[in-house]
C-alpha positions as a LaTeX table, in Angstrom:
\begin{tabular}{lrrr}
\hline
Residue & $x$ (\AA) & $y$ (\AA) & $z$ (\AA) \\
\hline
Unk1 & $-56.34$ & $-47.00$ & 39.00 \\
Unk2 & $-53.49$ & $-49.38$ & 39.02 \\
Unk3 & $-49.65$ & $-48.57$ & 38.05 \\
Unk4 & $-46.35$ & $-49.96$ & 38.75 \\
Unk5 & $-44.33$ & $-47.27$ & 40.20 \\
Unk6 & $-41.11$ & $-48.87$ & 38.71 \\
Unk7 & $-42.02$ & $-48.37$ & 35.37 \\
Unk8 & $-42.89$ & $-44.23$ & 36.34 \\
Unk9 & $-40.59$ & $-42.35$ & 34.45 \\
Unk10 & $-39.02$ & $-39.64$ & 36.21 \\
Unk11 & $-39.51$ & $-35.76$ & 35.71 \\
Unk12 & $-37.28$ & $-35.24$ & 32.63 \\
Unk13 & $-34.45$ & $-33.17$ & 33.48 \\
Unk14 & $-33.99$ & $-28.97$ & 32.77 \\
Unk15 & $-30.77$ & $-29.89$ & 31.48 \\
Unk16 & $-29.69$ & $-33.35$ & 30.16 \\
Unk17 & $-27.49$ & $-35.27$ & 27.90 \\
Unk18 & $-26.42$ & $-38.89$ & 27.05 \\
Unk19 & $-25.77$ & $-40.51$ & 23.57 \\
Unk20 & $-29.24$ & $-41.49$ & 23.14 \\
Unk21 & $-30.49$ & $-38.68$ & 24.75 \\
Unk22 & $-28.37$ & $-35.39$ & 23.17 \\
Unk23 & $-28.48$ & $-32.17$ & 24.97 \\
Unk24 & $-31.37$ & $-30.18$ & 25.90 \\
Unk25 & $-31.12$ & $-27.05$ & 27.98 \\
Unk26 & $-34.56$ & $-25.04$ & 29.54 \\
Unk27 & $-34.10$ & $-21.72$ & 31.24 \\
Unk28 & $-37.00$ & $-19.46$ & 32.47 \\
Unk29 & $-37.35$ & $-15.81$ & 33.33 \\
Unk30 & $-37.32$ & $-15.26$ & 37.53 \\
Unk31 & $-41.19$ & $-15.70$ & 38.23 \\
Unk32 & $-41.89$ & $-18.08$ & 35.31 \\
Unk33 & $-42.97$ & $-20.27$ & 37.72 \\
Unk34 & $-44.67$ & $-18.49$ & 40.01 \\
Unk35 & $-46.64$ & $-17.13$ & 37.12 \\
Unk36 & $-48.09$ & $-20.53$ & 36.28 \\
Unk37 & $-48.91$ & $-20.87$ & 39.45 \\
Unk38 & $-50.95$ & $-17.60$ & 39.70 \\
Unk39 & $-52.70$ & $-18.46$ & 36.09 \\
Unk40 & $-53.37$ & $-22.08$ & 37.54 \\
Unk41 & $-52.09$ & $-23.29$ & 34.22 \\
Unk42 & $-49.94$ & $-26.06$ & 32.98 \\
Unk43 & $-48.62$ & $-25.91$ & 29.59 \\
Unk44 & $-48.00$ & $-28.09$ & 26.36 \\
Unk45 & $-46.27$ & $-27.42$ & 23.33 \\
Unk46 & $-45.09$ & $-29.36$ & 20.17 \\
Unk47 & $-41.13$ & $-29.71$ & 18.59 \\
Unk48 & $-42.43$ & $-31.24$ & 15.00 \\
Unk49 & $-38.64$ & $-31.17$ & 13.85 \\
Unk50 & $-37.57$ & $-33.13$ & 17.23 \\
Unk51 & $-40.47$ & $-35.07$ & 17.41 \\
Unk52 & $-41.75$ & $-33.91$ & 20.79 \\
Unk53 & $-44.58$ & $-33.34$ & 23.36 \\
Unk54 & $-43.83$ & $-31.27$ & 26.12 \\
Unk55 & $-45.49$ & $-30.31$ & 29.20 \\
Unk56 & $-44.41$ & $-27.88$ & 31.44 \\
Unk57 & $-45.87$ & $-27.78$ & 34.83 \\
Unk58 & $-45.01$ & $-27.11$ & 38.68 \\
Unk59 & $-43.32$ & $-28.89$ & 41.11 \\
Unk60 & $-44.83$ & $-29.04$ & 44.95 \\
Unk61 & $-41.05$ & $-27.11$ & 45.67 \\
Unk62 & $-42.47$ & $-24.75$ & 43.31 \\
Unk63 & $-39.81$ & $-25.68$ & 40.87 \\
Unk64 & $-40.10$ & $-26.57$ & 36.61 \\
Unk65 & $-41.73$ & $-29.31$ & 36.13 \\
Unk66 & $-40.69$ & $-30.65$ & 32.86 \\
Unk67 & $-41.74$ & $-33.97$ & 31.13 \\
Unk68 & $-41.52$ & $-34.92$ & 27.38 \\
Unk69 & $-42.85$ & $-37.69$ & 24.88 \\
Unk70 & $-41.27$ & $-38.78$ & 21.65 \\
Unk71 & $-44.41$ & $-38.84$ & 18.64 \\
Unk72 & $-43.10$ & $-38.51$ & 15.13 \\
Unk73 & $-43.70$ & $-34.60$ & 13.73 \\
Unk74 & $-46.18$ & $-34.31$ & 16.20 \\
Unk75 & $-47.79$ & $-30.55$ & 15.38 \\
Unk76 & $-51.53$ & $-29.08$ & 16.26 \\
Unk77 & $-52.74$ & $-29.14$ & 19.85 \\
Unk78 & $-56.18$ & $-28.81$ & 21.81 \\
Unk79 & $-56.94$ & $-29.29$ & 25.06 \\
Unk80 & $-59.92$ & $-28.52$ & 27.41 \\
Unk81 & $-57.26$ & $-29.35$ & 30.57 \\
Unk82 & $-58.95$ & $-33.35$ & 30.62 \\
Unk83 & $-58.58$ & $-34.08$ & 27.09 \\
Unk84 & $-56.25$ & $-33.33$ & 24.61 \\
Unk85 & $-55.82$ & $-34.00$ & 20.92 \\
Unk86 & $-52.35$ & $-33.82$ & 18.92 \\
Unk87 & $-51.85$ & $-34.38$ & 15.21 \\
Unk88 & $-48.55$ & $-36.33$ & 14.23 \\
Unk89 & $-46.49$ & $-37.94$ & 11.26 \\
Unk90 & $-49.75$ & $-39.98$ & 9.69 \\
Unk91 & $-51.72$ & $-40.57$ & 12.74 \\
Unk92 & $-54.08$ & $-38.16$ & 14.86 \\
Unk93 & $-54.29$ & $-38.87$ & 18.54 \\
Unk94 & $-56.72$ & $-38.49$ & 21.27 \\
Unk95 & $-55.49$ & $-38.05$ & 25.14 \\
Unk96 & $-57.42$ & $-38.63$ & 27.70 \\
Unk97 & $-56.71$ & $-37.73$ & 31.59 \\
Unk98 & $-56.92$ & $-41.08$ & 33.91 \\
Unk99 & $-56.90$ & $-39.56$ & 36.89 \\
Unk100 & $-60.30$ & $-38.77$ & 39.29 \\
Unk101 & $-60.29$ & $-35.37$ & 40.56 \\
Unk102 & $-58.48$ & $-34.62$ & 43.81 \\
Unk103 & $-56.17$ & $-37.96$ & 42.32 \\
Unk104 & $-52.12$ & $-38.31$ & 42.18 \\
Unk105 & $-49.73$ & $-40.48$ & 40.24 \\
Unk106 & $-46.14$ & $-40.22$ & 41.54 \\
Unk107 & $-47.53$ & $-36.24$ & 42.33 \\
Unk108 & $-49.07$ & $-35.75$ & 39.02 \\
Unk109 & $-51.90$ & $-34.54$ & 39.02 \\
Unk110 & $-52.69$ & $-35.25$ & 35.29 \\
Unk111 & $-51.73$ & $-37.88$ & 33.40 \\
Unk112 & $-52.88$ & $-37.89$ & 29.75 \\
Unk113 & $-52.72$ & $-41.57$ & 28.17 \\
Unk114 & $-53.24$ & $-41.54$ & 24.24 \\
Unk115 & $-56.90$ & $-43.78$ & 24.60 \\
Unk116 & $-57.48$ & $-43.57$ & 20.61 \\
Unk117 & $-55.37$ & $-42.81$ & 17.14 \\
Unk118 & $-56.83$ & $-42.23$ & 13.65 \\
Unk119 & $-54.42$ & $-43.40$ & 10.70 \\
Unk120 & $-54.52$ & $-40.11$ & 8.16 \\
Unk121 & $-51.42$ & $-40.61$ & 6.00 \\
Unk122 & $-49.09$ & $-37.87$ & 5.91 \\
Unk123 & $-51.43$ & $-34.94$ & 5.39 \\
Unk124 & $-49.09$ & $-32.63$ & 7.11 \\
Unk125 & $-51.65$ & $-31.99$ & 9.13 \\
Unk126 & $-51.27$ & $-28.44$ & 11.30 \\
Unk127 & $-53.80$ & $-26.67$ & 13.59 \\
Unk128 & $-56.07$ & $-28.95$ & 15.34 \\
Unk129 & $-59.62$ & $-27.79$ & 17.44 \\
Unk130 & $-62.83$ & $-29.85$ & 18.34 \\
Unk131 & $-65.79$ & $-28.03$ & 17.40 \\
Unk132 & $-68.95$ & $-27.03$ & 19.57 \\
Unk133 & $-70.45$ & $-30.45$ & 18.65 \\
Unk134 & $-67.23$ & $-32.59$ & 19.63 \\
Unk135 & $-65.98$ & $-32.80$ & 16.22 \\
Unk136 & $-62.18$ & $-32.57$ & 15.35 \\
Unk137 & $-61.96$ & $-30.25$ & 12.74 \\
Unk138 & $-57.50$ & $-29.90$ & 11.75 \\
Unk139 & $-55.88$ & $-27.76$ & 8.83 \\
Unk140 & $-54.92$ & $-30.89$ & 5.98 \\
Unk141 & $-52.40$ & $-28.46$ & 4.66 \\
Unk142 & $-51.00$ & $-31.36$ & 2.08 \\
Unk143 & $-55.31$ & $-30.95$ & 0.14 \\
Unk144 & $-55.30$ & $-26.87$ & 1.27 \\
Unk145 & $-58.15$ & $-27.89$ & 3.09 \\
Unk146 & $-60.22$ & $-28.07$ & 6.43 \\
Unk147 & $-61.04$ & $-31.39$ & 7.07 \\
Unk148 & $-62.51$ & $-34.07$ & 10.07 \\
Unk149 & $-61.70$ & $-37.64$ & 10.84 \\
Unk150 & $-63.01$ & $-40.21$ & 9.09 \\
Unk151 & $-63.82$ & $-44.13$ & 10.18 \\
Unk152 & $-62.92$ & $-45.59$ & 6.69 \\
Unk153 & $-61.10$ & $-42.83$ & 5.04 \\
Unk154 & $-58.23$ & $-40.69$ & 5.81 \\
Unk155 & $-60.00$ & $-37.68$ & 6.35 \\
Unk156 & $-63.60$ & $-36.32$ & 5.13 \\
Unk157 & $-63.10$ & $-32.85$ & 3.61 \\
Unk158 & $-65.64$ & $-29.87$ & 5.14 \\
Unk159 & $-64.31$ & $-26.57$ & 3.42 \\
Unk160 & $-61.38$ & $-25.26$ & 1.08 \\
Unk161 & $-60.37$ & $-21.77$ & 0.06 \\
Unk162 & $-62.17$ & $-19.98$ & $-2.52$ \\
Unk163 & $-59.39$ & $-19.82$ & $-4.70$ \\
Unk164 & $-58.79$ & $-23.81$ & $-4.62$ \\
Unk165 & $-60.39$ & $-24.81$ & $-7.46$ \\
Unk166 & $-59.90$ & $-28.33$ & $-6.49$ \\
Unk167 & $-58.54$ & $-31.17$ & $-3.80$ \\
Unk168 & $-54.87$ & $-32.53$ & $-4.42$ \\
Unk169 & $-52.15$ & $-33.46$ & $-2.22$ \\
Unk170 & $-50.06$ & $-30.18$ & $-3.83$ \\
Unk171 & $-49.90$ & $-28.23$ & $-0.48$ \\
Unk172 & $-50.86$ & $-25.30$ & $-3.08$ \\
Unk173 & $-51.23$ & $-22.45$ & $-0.30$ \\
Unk174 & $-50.05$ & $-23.67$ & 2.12 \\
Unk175 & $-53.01$ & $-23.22$ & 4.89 \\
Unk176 & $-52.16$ & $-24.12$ & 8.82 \\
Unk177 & $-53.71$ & $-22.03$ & 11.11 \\
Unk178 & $-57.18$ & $-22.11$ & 12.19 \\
Unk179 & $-59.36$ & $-20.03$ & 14.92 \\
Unk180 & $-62.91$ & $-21.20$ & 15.99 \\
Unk181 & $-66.05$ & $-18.63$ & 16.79 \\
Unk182 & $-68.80$ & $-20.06$ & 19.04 \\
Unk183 & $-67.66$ & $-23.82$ & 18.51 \\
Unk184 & $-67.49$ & $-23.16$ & 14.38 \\
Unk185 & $-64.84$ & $-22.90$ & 12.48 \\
Unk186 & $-64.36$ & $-18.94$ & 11.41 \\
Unk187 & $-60.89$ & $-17.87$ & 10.12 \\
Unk188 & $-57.93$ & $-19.50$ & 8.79 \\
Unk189 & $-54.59$ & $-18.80$ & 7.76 \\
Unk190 & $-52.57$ & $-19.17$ & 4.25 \\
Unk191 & $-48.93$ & $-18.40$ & 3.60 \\
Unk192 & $-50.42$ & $-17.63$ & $-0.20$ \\
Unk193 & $-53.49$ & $-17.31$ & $-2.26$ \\
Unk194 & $-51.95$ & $-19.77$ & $-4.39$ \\
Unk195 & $-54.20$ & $-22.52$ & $-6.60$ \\
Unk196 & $-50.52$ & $-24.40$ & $-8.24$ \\
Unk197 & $-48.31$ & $-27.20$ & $-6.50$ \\
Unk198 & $-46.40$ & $-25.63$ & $-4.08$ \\
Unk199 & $-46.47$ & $-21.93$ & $-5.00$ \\
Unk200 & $-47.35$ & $-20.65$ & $-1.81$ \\
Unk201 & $-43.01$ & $-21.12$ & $-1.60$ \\
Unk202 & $-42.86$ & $-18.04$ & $-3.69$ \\
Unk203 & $-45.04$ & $-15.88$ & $-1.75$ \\
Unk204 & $-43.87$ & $-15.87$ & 1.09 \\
Unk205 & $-42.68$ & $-12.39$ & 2.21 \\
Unk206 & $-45.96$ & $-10.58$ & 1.56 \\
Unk207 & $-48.59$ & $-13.32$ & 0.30 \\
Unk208 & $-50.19$ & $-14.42$ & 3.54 \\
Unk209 & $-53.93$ & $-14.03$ & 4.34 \\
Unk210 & $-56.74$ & $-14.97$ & 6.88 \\
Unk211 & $-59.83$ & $-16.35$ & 5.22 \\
Unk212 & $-63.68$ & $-16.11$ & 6.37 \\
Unk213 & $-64.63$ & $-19.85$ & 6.47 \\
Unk214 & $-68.17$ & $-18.30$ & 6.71 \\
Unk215 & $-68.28$ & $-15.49$ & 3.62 \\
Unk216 & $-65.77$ & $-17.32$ & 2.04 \\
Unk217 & $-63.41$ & $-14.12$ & 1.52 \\
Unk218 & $-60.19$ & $-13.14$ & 2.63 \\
Unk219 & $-60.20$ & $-10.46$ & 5.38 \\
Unk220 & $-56.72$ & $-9.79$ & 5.64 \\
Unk221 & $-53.83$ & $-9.55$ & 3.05 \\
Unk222 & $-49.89$ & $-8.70$ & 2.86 \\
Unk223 & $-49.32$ & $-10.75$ & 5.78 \\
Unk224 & $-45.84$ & $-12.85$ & 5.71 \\
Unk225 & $-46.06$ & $-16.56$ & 6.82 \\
Unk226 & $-49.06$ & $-16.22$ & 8.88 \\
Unk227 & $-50.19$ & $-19.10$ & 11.54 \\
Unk228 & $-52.22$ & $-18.95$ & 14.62 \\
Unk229 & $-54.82$ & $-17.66$ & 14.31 \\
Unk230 & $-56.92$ & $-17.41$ & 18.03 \\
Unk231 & $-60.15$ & $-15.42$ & 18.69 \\
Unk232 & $-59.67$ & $-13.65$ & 22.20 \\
Unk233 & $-62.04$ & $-11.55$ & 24.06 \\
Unk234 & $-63.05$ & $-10.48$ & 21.03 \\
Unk235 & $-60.48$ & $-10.02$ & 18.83 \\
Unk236 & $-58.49$ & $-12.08$ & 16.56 \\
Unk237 & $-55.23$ & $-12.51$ & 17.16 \\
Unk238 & $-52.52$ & $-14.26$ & 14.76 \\
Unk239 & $-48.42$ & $-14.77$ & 14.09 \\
Unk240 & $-46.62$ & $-12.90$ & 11.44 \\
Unk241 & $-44.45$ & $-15.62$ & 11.61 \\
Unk242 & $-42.13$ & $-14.17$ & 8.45 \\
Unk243 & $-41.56$ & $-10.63$ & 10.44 \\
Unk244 & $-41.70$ & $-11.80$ & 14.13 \\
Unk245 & $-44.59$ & $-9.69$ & 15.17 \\
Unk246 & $-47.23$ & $-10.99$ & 17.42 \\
Unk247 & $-50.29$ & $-8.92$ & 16.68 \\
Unk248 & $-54.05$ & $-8.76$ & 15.98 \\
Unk249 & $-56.57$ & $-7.73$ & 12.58 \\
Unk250 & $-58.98$ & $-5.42$ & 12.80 \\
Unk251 & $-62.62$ & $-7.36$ & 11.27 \\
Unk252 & $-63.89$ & $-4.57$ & 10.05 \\
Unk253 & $-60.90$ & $-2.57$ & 7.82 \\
Unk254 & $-59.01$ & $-6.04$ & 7.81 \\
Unk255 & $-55.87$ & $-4.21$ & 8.82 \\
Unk256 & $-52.93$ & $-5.89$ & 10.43 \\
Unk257 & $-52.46$ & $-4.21$ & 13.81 \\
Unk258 & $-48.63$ & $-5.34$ & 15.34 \\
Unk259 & $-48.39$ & $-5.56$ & 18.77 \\
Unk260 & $-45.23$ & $-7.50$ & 20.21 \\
Unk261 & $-42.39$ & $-7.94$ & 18.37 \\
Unk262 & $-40.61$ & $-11.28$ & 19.44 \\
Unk263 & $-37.11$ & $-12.70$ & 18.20 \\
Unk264 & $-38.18$ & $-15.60$ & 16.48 \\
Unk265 & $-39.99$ & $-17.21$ & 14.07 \\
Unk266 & $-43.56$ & $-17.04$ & 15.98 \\
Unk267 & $-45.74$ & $-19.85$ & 15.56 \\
Unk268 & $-47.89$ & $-21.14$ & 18.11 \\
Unk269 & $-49.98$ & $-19.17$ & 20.41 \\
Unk270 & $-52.27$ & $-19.25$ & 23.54 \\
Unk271 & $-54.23$ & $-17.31$ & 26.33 \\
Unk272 & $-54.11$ & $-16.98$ & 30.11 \\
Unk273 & $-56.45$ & $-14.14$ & 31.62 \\
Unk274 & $-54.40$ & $-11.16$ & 30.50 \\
Unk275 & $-51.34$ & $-12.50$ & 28.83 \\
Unk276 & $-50.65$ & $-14.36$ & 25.72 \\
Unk277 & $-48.41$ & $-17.33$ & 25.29 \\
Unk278 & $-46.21$ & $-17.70$ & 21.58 \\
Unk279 & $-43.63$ & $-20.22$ & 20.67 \\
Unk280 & $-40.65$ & $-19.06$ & 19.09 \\
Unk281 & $-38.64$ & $-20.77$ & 16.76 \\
Unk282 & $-35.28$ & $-20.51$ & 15.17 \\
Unk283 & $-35.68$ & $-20.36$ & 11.56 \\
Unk284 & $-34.10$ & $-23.42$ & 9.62 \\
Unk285 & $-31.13$ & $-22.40$ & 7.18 \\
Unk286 & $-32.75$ & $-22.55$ & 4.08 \\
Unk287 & $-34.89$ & $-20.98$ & 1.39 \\
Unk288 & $-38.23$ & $-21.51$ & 2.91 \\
Unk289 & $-36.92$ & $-19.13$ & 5.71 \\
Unk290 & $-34.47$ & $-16.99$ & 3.73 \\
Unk291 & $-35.50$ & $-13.15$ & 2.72 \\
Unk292 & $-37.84$ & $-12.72$ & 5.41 \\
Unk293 & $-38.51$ & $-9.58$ & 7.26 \\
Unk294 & $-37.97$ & $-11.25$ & 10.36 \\
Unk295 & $-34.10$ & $-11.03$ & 9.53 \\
Unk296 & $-34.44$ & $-7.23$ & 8.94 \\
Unk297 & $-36.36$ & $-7.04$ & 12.32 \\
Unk298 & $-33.57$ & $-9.11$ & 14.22 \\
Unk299 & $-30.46$ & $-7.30$ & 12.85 \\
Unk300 & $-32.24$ & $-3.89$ & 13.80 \\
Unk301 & $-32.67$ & $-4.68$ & 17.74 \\
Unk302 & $-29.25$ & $-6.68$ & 17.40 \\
Unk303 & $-30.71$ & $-10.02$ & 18.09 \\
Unk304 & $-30.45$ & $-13.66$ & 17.94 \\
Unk305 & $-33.24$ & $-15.75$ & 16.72 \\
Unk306 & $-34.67$ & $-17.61$ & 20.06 \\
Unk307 & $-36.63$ & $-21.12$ & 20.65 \\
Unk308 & $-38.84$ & $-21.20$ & 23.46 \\
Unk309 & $-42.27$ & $-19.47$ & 24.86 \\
Unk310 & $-42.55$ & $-15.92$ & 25.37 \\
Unk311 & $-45.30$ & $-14.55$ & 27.78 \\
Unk312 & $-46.88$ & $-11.33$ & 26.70 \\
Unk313 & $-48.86$ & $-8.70$ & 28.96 \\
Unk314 & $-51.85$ & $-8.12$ & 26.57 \\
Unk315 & $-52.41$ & $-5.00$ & 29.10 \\
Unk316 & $-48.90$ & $-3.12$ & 28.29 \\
Unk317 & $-47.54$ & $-5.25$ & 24.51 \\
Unk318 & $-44.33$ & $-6.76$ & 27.14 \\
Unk319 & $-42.58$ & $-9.86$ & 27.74 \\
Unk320 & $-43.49$ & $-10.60$ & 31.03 \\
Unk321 & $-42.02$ & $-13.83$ & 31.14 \\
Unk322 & $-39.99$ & $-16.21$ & 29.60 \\
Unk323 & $-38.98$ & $-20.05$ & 29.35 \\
Unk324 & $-35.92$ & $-20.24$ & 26.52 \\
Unk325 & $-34.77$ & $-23.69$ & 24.76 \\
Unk326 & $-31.53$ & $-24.18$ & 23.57 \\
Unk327 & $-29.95$ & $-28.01$ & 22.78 \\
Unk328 & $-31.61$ & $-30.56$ & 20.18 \\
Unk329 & $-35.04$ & $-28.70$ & 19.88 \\
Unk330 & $-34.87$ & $-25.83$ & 17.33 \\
Unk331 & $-38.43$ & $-25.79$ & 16.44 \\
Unk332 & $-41.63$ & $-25.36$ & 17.87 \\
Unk333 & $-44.99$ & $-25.93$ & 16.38 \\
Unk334 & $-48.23$ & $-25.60$ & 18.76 \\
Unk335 & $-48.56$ & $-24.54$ & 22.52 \\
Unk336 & $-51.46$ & $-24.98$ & 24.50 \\
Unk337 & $-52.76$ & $-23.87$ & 28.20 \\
Unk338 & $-53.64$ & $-26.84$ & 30.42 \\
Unk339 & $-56.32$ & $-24.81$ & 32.88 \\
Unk340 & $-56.38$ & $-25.99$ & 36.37 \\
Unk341 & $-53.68$ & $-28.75$ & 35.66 \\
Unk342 & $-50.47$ & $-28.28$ & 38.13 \\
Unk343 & $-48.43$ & $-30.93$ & 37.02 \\
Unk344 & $-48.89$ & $-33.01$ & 34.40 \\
Unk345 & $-47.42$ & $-36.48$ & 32.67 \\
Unk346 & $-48.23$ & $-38.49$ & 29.58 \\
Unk347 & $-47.51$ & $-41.78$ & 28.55 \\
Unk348 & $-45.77$ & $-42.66$ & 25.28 \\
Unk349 & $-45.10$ & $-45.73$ & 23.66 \\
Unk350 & $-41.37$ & $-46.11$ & 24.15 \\
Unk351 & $-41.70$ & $-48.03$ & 27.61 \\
Unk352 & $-43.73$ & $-50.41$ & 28.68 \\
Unk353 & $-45.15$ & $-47.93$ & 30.90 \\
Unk354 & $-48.07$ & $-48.15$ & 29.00 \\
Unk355 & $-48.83$ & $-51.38$ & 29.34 \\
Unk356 & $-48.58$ & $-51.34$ & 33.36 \\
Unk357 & $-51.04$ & $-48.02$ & 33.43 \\
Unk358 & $-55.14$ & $-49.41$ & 33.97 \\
Unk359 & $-57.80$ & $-47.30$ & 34.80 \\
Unk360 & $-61.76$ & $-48.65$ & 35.72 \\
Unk361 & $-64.29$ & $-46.77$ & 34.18 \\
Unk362 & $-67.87$ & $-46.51$ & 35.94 \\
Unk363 & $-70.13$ & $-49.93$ & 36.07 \\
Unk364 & $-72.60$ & $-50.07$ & 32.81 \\
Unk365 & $-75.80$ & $-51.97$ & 32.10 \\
Unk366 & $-75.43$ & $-54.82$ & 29.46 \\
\hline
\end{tabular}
């Protein structure tokens, strides 16, 4: 592998600010790090409204490692720790890792360099997963669909709600979230069972459901702004992102069991042996985030609405740890764990960087 180490940018600042660059402050609990450490994690999360991939790693000091990439409304993540696939603006992108094992750049010991892109079009595409056969299967929210890439199209549909009664770009229920079962897609989330252009909007306090991909049937109703849905040793695990509560359904009465209640708007979660990771987000000042429980919930534990990741002890329902954002970034989308990674980078395409970066795969036959 070749680079130019003056073209390496360096680890982005905790806390930095410059005209083109406006303030952006990261704080963690105490043992943040050393909790990372002990998990032998890295992590990565998306800031659609800012337009940002983050990683968050460990420095040999035993420090934050912090590094960020600018990709337009970048949203759904999925990672296996080598690869890594993001959905943006109107393009889905595929990572790959460049380094060998036991390799460094600059001490990183990943460094994820976007090897392929699919042009979709502005599908407002959300959760992204590959499938059991290597197939990217992402939530088109803008058709209410699931759907996979395509080589001539924009996407290739593969399932829609039973109460779709057809494709259009009408956003109709608003669907995001999706949770894999054995490799297959199994449940997904929708702010509203609604089948008109845009009418999920008025739903949203107590219209959310998860949906059997398989039986075709919703399993669980009365939900408020669900996303994130995540199968976990066994259970299934989502966001009520409209009343803050982190918390998991029971598949057989399709009740909605609350576990953690976090101050935020909760969207985006992750595992890590016995503790869960969930972005928090503070809600925008409008009407898609007006008359929500989650204000009730706030003003009753007099509480601000946070942005950042909140560690949860599955064992006990605490915050065990914290890292809190405060600055430009308002908004987070997606988080994902990075297993065995340390400290990782990522190249973007706002430096030439990227051009200086070459890797040599192994030696083919013609």
């Amino acid at each position: 592998m070749s680079t130019d180490p003056s073209e390496w940018s360096p680890q982005s600042p905790a806390s930095a600010q410059s005209p083109q660059n406006p303030k952006l402050e990261l704080t963690t609990s105490r043992h943040f790090t050393a909790w990372l450490t002990e998990q032998k994690i890295s992590l990565a999360f998306t800031t659609y409204q800012s337009g940002k991939l983050f990683l968050i790693g460990t420095q040999p000091n035993g420090r934050l490692s912090v590094f960020e990439r600018t990709f337009n409304r970048c949203m759904g993540l999925w990672s296996d720790g080598q690869t890594l696939w993001m959905s943006s603006l109107y393009q889905m992108w595929r990572f790959e890792n460049a380094l060998a094992p036991g390799q460094s750049a600059d001490g990183f010991d990943r460094l994820y360099v976007p090897q392929l892109g699919y042009t979709t079009g502005d599908l407002d595409a959300h959760d992204v997963a590959v499938d059991a056969t290597g197939r990217v299967v992402f939530v088109n929210t803008l058709f209410s669909c699931l759907a996979t890439l395509s080589d001539r199209h924009s996407f290739t549909p593969l399932w829609q709600p039973p109460f779709i009664s057809k494709l259009a770009a009408e956003d109709r229920c608003h669907l995001n979230g999706l949770a894999l079962e054995n490799g297959k897609p199994r449940y997904v989330t929708a702010v509203s069972q609604s089948d008109v252009a845009d009418g999920w909007r008025d739903k949203r306090r107590d219209g959310g459901c998860v949906v059997d991909v398989t039986t075709n049937t919703a399993v669980c109703t009365g939900l408020s702004m669900p996303h994130s849905p995540r199968l976990y040793r066994d259970n299934l695990w989502l966001l009520d992102s409209g009343t803050g509560f982190l918390g998991r359904v029971d598949r057989n009465s399709g009740a909605f069991e609350p576990v953690t209640f976090l101050p935020g708007y909760t969207r985006g979660l992750a595992f890590a042996g016995d503790f869960a990771v969930v972005g928090l987000s503070k809600p925008r000042d409008n009407k898609t985030f007006s008359g929500l429980a989650l204000d009730t919930n706030l003003a009753k534990r007099d509480a601000q609405a946070q942005c950042g990741l909140y560690i949860v002890d599955l064992r006990t329902g605490d915050v065990a740890h914290w890292l809190k954002i405060e600055g430009v970034v308002a908004e987070l989308y997606d988080v994902v764990t990075l297993p065995g990674v340390t400290r990782p980078t990522v190249l973007g395409f706002k430096t030439d960087q990227i051009h200086r970066t070459l890797s040599v795969g192994d030696k083919a036959d013609l």
